[in-house]
N, C-alpha and C positions, 0 to 999 in steps of 0.2 A: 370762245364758246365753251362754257361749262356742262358739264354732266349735270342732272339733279341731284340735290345730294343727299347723301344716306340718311337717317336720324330714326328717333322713336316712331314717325308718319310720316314720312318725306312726302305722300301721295295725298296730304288733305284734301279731301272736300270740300269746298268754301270754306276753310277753315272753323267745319262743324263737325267733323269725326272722321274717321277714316274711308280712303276711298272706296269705291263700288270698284272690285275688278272689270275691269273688260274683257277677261275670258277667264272664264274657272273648268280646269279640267282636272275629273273626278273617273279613280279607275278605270283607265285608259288603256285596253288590250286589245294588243294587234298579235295576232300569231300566224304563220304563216305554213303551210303542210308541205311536207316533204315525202313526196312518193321513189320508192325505190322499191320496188317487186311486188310482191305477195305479201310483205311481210306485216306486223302491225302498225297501224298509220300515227307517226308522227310529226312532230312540228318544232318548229322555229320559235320561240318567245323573243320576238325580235322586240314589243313594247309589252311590259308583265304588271298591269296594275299603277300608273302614273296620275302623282297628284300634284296640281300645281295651280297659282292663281298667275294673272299677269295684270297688274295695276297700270289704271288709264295714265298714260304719259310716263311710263317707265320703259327702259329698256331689259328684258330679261334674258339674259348670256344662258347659252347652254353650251357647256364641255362634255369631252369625255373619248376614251377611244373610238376608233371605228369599230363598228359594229354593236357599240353600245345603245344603241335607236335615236340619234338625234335627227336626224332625218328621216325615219316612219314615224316618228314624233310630230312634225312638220306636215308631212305628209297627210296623217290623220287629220291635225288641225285647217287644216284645208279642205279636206276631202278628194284629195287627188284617190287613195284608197280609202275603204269602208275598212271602221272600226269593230270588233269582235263585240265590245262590249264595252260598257262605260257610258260616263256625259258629258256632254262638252255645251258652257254655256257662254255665251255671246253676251254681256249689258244684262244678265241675269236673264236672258232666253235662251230655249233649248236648242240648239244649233238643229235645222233639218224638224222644226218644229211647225207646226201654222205659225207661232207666231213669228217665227223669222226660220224659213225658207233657204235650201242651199243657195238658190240663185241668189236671195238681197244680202245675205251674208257675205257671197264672195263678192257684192262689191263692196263692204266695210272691210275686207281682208284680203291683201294680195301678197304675190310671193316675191322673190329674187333668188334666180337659184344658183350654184357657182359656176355652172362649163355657159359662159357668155352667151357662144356661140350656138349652141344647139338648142337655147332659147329663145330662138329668133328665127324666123319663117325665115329664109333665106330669098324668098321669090319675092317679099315685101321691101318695100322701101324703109329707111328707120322710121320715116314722116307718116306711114300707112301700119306700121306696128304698133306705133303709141295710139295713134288713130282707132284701131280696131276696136278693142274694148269700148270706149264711147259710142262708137256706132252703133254696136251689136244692143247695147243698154239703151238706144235712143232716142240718142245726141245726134242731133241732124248734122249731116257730113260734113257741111264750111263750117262750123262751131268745132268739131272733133277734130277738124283740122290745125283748125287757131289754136286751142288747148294742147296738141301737141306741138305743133313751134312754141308758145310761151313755158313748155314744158323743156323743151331742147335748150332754152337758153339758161333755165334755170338750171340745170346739170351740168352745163358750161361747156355746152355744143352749140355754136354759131347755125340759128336755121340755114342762112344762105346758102352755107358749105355743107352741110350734112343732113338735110334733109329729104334731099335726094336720094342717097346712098344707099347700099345695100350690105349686110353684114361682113363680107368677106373683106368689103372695100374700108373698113376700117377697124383700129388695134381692139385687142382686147379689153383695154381700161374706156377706151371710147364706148365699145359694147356691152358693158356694164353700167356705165353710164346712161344708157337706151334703155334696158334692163331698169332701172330704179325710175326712169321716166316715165316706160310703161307703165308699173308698178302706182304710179302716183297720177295715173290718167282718169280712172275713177272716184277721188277721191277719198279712199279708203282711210281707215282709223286705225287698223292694224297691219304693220307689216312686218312680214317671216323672211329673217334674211340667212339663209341656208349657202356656205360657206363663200357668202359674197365676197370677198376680196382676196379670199385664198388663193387663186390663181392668179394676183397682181402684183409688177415689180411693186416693189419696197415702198417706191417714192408714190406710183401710182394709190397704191393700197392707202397710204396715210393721207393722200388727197380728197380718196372716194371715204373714208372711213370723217374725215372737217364736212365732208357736203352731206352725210346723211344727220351728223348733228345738226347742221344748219337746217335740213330741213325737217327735221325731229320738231326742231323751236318753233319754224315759222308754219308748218301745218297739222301743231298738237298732233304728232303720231305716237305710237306706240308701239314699241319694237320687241322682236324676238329674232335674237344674234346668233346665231349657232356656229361656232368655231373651234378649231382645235387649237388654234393660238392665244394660248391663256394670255400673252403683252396684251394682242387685240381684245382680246373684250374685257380685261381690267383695265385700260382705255376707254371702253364705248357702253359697258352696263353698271347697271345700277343693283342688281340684285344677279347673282349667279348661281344656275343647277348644275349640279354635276350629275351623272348620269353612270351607271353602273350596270352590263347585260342585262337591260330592257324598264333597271329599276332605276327610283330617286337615290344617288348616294348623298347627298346633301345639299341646301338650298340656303339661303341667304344673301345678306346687302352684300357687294361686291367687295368693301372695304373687308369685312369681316371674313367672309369665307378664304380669302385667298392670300390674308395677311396673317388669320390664325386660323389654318384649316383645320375641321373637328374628326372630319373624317381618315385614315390611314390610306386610304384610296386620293382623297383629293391632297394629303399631305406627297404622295407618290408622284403623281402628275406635275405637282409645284416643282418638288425636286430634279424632275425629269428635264428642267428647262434650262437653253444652253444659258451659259455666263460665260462675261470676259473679265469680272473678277477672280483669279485662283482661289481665294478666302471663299467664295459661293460656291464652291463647284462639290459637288455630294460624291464620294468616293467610292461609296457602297450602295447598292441596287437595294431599292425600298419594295421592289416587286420581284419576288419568285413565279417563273414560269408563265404559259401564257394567260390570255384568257379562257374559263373554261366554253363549254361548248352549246351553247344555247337551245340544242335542240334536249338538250339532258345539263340542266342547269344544276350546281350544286345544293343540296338541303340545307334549310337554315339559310344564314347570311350568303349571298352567294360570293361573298368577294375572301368570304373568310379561307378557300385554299392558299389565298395568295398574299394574309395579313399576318405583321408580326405578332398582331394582341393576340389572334386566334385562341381560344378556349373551347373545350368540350362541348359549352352552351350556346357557340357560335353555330357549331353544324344541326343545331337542333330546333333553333327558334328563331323566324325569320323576322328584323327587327324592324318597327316602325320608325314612321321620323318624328324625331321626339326633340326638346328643344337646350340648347345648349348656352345659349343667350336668346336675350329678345329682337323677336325677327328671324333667329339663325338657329337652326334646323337640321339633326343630322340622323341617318339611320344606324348607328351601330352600340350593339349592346354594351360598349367598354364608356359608351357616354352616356348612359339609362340607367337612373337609379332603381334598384329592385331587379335588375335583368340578371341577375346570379353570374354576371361575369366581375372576377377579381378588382378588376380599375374600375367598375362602376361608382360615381361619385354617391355618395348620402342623403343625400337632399336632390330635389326635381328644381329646375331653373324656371320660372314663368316665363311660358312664352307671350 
């Protein structure tokens, strides 16, 4: 089972132009308030301005530390919490619109989130969890029934044996397994996979990781990966973000970002990754100190306390994502021509 692969439009349209995304989301701010006394009211910039398309039948990785918003990122996109401010568009409708409504939305878009178990009514049977969502949408009860056993076998859960069962009474990887059945009971178009296999042994994880491409293929979906194991999702995307205290640090095809990273943040991350080659292994720490502190973000770039290009004009002008090759996309002003920083190249790349 292959990926889709990279190129100038991997995502045509009938092969008549480029695709229509199936979610475009345009300044994206979630902040979150932090009360402690009297004093004056601040906040969390937990998501600061996020822009991103996600093309029909790709999968788009998103990395980055904790605490960087990959999941109030998700979250947003879903609507589990309300967004500050921004747009979020579905097939070029305004999500929470008349013309498409949080309810028909969330059944074009479902989630997977990583703790199995706490995703799962435990008082339900697996057979009545996958179940649920059709009913509530419907789907008269022996039809919602059938659709979750042909569901269970297709995750590669025997109904006979497990349809019965109740969350406790089976492993983790089985419960995850339930979890992407769910998830695919509605027949959605988009699915948000929030550090789905994180919590799987090794062998489990590369199993669950073969069956959501399978069924990526066999029911046109469209994925949004979120993980902090760069191997996994230079294995499963197609296009990868990396994410920076609440911002875009850089986006593009998955070949391209993660084989020549543009950013010094996403170059830091790549490095960070263990090897059992001695010849790979990075001797010297590409990151000084932690991350700073989001509720008092740093001015300008905010990654520049912690970058070796840092210049003067780093702490002063916060940089857009401006394009480095075609398709690949990075926010820092050492790759922006005109941006008064020293390495900035001469010429502007087309994006």
């Amino acid at each position: 089972m292959s990926v889709i692969p990279n190129g100038p439009d991997p995502f045509a349209a009938d092969r008549g132009g480029p695709a229509q995304p199936l979610l475009s989301v345009s300044g994206l701010i979630k902040h979150f308030p932090v009360r402690k006394g009297t004093g004056p009211k601040r906040v969390v910039r937990a998501v600061d301005g996020v822009d991103f398309d996600v093309l029909k039948g790709e999968t788009l990785g998103i990395v980055g530390e904790s605490g960087c918003g990959k999941s109030t990122t998700a979250k947003l996109i879903m609507g589990l919490i309300e967004h500050d401010s921004g747009e979020m568009l579905y097939d070029g409708q305004p999500i929470g619109g008349r013309a498409m409504p949080w309810r028909n939305y969330r059944r074009q878009a479902q989630m997977v989130f990583q703790d199995s178990y706490a995703s799962l009514n435990p008082r339900m049977t697996v057979e009545q969890s996958i179940a649920f969502g059709p009913k509530v949408n419907g789907v008269p009860g022996r039809q919602a029934i059938e659709r979750a056993r042909a569901l269970l076998a297709r995750v590669g859960l025997e109904p006979k044996r497990f349809a019965g069962r109740y969350p406790h009474e089976i492993s983790g990887g089985q419960r995850q397994r339930v979890n992407i059945a769910r998830a695919l009971a509605l027949e959605p178009r988009l699915v948000l996979l929030d550090e789905a296999v994180s919590a799987l042994d090794k062998s489990v994880e590369a199993q669950v990781l073969n069956l959501l491409l399978d069924l990526k293929a066999e029911f046109g979906l469209t994925y949004i990966f979120i993980s902090h194991d760069l191997n996994v999702v230079r294995f499963i995307s197609d296009r990868v973000m990396v994410m920076y205290l609440g911002r875009v640090a850089e986006i593009g095809p998955s070949d391209s970002v993660l084989a020549a990273p543009a950013h010094p943040y996403t170059q830091a991350l790549l490095a960070s990754m263990p090897s059992l080659d001695p010849d790979n292994r990075t001797q010297e720490a590409l990151l000084v100190g932690d991350p700073p502190n989001p509720i008092d973000p740093p001015s300008g770039c905010r990654f520049h306390p912690r970058c070796s290009l840092a210049e003067s004009v780093c702490s002063s002008i916060e940089p857009p994502l401006g394009p480095v090759m075609p398709l690949h996309r990075v926010a820092c002003l050492a790759r922006q021509p005109g941006s008064g920083h020293s390495a900035a190249p001469s010429e502007a790349i087309a994006a």
